[in-house]
C-alpha positions in Angstrom: 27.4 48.0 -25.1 23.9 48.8 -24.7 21.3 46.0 -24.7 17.6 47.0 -25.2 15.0 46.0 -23.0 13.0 44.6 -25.5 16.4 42.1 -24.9 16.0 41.7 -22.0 12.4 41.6 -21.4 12.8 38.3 -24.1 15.5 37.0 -22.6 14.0 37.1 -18.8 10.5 35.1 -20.6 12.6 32.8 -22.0 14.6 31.8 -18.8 11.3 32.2 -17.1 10.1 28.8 -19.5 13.1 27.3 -19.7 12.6 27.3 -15.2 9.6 25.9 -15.3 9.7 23.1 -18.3 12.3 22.2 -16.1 10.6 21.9 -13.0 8.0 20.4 -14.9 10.1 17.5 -16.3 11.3 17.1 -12.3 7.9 16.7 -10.8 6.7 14.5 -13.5 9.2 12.4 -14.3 11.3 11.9 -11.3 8.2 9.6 -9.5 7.6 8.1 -12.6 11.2 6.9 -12.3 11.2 5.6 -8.9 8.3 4.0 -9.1 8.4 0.4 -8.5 6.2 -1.8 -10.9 5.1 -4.7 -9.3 4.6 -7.8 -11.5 1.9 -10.8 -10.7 1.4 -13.9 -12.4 -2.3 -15.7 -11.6 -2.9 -19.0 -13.0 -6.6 -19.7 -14.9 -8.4 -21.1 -12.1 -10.6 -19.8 -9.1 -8.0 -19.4 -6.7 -6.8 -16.3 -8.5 -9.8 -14.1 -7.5 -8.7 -11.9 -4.7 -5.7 -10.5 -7.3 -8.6 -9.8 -9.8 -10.8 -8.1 -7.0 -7.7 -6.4 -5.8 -7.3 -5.0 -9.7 -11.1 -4.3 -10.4 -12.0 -2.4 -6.7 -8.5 0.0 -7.0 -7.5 -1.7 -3.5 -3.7 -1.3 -5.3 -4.1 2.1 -6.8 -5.9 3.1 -3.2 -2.6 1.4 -1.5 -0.2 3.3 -4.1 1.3 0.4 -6.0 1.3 -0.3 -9.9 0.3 -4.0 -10.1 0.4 -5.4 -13.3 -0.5 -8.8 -13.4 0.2 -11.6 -16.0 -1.9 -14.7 -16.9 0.0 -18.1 -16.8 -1.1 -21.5 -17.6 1.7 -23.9 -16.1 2.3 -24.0 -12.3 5.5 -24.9 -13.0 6.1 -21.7 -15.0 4.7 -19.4 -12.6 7.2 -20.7 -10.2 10.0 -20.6 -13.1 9.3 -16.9 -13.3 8.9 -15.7 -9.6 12.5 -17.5 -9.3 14.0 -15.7 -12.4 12.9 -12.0 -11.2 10.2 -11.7 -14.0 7.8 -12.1 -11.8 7.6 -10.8 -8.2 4.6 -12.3 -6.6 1.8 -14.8 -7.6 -1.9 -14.5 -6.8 -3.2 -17.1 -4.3 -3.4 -20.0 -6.7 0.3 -20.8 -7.2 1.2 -24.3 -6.9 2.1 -24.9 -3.1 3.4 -27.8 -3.4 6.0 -26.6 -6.0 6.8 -23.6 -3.7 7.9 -25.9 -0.9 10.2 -28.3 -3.8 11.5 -24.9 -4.2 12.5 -24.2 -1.0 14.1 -27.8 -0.3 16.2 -27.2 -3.6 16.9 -23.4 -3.1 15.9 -22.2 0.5 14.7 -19.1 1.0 14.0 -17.8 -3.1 10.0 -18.0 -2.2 8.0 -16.7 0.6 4.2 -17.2 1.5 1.7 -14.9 2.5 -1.7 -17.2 2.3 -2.6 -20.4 1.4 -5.8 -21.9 -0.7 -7.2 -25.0 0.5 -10.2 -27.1 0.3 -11.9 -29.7 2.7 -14.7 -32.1 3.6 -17.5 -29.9 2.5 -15.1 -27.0 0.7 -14.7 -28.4 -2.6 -11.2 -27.1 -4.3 -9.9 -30.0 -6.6 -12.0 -32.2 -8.3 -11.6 -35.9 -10.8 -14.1 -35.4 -13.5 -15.3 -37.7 -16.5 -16.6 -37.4 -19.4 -20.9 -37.2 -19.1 -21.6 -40.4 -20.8 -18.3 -41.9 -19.3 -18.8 -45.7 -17.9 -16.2 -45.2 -14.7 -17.9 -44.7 -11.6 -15.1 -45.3 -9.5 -10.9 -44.7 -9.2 -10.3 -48.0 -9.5 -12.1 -47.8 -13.2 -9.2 -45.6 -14.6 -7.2 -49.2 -14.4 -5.8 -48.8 -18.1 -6.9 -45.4 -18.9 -5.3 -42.2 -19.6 -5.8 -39.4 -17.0 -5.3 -35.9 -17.5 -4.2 -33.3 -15.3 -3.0 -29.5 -14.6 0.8 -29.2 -15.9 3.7 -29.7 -13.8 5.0 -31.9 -10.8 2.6 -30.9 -8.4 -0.9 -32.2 -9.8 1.5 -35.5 -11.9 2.6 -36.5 -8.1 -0.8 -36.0 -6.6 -2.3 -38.3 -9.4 -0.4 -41.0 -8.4 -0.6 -40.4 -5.0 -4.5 -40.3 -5.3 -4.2 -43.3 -7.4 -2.0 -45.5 -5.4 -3.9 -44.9 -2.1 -7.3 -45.9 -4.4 -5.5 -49.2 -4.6 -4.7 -48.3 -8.5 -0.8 -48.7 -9.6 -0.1 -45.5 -11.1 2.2 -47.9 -13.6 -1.5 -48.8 -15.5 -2.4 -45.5 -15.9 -1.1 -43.1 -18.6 -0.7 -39.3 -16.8 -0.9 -36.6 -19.8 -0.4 -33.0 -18.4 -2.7 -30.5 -19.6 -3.4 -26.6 -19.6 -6.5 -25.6 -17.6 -8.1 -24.3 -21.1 -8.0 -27.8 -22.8 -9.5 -30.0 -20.5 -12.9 -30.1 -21.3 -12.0 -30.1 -24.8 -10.2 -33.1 -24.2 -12.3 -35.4 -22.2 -15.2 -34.4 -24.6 -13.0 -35.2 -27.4 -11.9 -38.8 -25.6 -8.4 -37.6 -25.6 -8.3 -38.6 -22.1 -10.2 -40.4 -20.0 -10.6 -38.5 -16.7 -9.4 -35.1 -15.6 -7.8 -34.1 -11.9 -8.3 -29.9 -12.0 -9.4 -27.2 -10.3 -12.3 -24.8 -10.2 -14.4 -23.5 -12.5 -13.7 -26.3 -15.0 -16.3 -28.2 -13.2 -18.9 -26.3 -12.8 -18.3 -25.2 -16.3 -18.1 -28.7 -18.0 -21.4 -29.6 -16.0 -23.0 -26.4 -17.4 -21.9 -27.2 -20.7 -22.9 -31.1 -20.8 -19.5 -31.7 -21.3 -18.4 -33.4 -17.7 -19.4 -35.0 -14.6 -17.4 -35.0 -11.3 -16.1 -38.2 -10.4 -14.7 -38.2 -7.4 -15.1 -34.3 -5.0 -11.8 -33.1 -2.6 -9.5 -36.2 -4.3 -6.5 -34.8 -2.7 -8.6 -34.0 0.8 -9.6 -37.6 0.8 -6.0 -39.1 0.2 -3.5 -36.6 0.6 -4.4 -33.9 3.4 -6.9 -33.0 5.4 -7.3 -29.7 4.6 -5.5 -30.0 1.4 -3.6 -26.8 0.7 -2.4 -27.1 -2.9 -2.0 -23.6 -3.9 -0.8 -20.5 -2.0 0.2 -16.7 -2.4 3.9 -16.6 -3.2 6.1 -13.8 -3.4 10.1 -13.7 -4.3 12.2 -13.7 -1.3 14.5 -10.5 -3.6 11.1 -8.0 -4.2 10.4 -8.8 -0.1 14.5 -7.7 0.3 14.7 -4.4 -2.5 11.3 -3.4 -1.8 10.0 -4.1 1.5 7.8 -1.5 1.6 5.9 -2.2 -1.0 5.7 -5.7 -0.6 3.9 -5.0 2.7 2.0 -2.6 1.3 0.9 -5.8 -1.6 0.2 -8.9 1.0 -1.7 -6.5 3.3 -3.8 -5.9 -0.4 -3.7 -9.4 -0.7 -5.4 -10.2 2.6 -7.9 -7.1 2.2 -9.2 -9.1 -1.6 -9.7 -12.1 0.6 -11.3 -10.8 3.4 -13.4 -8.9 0.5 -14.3 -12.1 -0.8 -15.3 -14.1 2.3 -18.0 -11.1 2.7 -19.4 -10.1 -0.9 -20.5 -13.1 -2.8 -20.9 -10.3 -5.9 -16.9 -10.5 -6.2 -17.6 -13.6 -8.2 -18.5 -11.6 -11.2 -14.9 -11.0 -11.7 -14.4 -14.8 -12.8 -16.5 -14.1 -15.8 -13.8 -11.6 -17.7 -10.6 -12.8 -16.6 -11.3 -17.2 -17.4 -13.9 -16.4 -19.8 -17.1 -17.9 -18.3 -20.2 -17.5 -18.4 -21.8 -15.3 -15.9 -24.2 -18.6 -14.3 -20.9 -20.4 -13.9 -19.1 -17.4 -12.3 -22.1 -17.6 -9.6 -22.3 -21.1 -9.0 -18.7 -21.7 -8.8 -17.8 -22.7 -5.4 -15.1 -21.0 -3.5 -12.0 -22.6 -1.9 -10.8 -21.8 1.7 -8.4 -18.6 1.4 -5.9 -17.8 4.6 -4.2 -14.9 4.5 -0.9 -15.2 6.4 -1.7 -14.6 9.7 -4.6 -16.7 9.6 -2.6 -19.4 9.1 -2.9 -22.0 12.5 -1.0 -25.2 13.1 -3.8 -27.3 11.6 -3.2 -25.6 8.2 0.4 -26.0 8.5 -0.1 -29.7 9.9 -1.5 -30.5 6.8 0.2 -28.8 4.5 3.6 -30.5 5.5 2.0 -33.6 5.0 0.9 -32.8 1.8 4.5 -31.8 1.1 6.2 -34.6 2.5 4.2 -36.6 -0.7 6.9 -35.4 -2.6 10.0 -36.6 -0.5 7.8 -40.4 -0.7 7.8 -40.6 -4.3 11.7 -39.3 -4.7 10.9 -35.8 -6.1 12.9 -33.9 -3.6 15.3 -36.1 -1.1 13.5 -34.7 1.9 10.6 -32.4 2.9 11.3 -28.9 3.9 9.6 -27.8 7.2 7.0 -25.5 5.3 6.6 -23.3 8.2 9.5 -21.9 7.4 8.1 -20.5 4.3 5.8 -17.9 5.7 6.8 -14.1 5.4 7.1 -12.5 8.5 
């Protein structure tokens, strides 16, 4: 049988489309599939910067990963999900101390890449009062109700911070709170005093709402440096993808180095925890080590902030937290 060639001429255009669609549909979707999403968590306080400067100057897209990052306001959760899988990695404000409970519970799940501390001079955690609040000292919360940042960490520093002020923790009633309320509630006289982080502060002092009680609580009766927070990530994205795990710490250390250099990187603070732009600027800036920074005078004092948790029957003994570092 005969077939035409306007047959054939239709038949060749339409295989001709059908080839490329195809190859189309190859070279588009076939990355898209392998491509591994990376997931962050950052809690609301300063030490999350370098993962916002990191978002904001492209320093993932230039390094070819897709970060997508996640705000949480519980330490304890943050941990909860880079345990579970849901999260991968954490920005350099997850809860240290947590990390190394972790580790003496589960070894290996959690691995460090940088650590966030503060020190005589380098404020990072603060005890702050209500303006028109009567206690000058510790020893005035006697009685009083003292809030702090969710979770383990920050409830076992208070007491710490309070028995070594020669106040029984026994007298004082700890109620946890999320970053976001605090000022509300020591303005409100919910509670009495508040242990946090940066920029609530600066913030409550801009606002009229606060005072700062005591600077570097935890430097002053924990650790010297005190290294509460660190850059985390799970122990199964370093084993399924290695590659681009490197490829995120190295990131991670670039957004710190970034910020020890360019003061302007502060602006970031004003869209991600919602302050204003004055705050942003005078917020003061922790101590950030990237990894291989890290010497034996950070890791000195960040087991003995660690071992805190072993003396007040939280874990049954300290891990040694130098075994926590990615290599």
């Amino acid at each position: 049988m005969k077939v035409s060639k306007n047959v054939l001429v239709i038949v060749g255009v339409v295989i001709v489309i059908a080839v490329a669609l195809g190859a189309g549909a190859f070279l588009t979707n076939t990355p898209q599939e392998n491509k591994v999403v990376i997931h962050a968590a950052y809690l609301p306080a300063v030490q999350s910067l370098p993962l916002f400067v990191a978002v904001e100057q492209g320093m993932f897209a230039s390094a070819g990963l897709d970060v997508q990052i996640e705000r949480i306001e519980s330490p304890n959760q943050i941990i909860d999900s880079l345990v579970s899988g849901k999260m991968d990695a954490g920005a350099p404000s997850v809860a240290a101390g947590i990390t190394a409970i972790v580790e003496a519970k589960n070894p290996g799940a959690l691995k460090i890449y940088s650590l966030t501390c503060g020190t005589i001079g380098v404020l990072n955690d603060e005890l702050i009062v209500a303006k028109d609040s009567n206690i000058q000292t510790i020893s005035d919360l006697r009685g009083k109700k003292l809030g702090h940042i969710p979770g383990v960490q920050f409830q076992t520093m208070a007491k710490k911070v309070l028995a070594v002020n020669g106040v029984n923790p026994a007298d004082v009633t700890l109620i946890e709170l999320a970053i976001p309320t605090q000022l509300t509630s020591i303005s409100s006289g919910a509670v009495d005093a508040v242990l946090t982080l940066e920029p609530n502060s600066t913030l409550g002092e801009f606002k009229g709402v606060s005072r700062l009680l005591v600077a570097n609580p935890m430097v002053k009766s924990v650790a010297d440096p005190w290294c509460g927070a660190a850059g985390v990530v799970s122990a199964e994205f370093v084993k399924n993808h290695p590659i681009e795990a490197q490829k995120f710490i190295k990131v991670m250390g670039e957004a710190i180095a970034e910020i020890d250099s360019n003061a302007l990187t502060r602006a970031y603070l004003v869209s991600y925890l919602k302050v204003p732009e004055a705050v942003a600027k005078a917020t003061p800036m922790p101590i950030m080590v990237a990894g291989r920074d890290v010497n034996s005078t950070f890791i000195d004092a960040y087991q003995k902030f660690v071992n805190v948790f072993e003396e007040y029957k939280v874990i049954d003994k300290a891990p040694d937290v130098s075994k926590l570092f990615v290599k």
